[in-house]
C-alpha positions in Angstrom: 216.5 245.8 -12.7 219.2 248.8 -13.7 222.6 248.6 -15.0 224.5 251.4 -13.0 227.5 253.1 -14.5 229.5 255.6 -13.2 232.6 257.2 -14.4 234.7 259.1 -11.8 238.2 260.6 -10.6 240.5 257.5 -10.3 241.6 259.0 -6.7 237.9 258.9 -5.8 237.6 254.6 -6.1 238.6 253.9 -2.5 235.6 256.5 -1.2 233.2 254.6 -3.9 234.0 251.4 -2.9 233.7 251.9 0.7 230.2 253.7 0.4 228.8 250.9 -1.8 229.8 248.0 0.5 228.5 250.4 3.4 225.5 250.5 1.4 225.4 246.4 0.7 225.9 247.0 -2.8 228.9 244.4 -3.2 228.5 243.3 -7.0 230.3 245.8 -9.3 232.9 245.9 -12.0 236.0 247.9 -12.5 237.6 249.3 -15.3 240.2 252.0 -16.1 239.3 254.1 -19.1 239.9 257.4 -20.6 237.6 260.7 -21.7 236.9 264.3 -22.4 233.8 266.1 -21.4 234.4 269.3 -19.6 237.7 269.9 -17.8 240.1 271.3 -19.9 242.8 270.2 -22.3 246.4 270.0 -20.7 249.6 271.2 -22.0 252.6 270.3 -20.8 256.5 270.1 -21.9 258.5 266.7 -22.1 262.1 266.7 -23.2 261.3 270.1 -24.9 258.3 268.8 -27.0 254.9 270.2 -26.0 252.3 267.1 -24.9 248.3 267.4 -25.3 246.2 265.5 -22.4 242.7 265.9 -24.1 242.0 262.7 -22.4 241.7 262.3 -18.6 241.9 258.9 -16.6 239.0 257.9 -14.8 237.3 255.0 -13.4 234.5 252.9 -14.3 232.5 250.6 -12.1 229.2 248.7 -13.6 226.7 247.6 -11.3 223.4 245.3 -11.7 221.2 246.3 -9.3 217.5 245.6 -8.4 215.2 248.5 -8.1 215.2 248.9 -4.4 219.0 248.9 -4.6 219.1 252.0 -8.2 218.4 255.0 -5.3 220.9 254.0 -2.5 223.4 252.9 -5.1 223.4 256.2 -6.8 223.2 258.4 -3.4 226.2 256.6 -2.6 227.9 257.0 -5.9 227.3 260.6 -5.6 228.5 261.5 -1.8 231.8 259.5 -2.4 233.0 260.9 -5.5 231.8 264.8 -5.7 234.3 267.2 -5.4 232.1 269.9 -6.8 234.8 270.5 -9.7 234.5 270.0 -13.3 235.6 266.2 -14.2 233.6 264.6 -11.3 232.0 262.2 -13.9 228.7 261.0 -14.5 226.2 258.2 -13.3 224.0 256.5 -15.9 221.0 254.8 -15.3 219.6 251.8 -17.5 217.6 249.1 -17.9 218.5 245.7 -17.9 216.5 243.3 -19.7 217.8 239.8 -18.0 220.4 238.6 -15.6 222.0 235.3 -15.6 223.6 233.5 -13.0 225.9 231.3 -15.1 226.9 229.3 -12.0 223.4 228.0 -11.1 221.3 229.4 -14.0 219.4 231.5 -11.9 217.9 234.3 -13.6 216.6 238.1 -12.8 216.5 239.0 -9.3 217.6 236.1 -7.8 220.7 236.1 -9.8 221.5 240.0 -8.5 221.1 238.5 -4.7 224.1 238.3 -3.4 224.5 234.3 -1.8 224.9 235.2 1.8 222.0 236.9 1.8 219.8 234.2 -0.1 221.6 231.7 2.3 221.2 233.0 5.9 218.7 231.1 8.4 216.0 232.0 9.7 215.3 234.9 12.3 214.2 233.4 15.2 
């Protein structure tokens, strides 16, 4: 089991979304944060006063994920939110220890599952 993050362009979050549920990866969170890495500081003018953006909005999803899922989670990650320009973000990869259901209790795999897939019949 892997906890995926990835941090990305906030105009990017539609494209994510949609590949990851294209993907069946449907369990993620969402969160709007702030940072600096590479792209450069901005500088504009407000009411005549000069403003500093060192930090840039972006967007952070967390996903649980069991291994067969790390792969096609990240391939997805990356082909919806590349732009090939500086500021893109970054993936992160790590490992998760235990999962727990609170609902049911269920732990570990079986609480990654999502429950329409643990609850459809039989093929026949």
């Amino acid at each position: 089991m892997k906890l995926i993050t990835a941090i990305f362009r906030p105009e990017k979050l539609e494209d994510v979304k949609a590949a990851l549920f294209a993907a069946e990866v449907t369990g993620l969170t969402i969160f709007k944060v702030a940072g600096h890495g590479g792209e450069k500081v901005l500088l504009e003018t407000y009411r005549g006063s000069p403003l500093v953006y060192e930090f840039h909005e972006k967007i952070q999803i967390d996903i649980a994920v069991s291994e067969p899922f790390v792969e096609v989670t990240i391939n997805a990650i990356l082909k919806a939110a590349r732009t090939g320009q500086v500021g893109d973000g970054k993936i992160f990869v790590q490992p998760l220890e235990r999962v727990i259901r609170i609902r049911t209790g269920e732990a570990d795999i079986e609480a990654l599952t999502p429950e329409p897939m643990r609850h459809r019949p039989p093929a026949a």
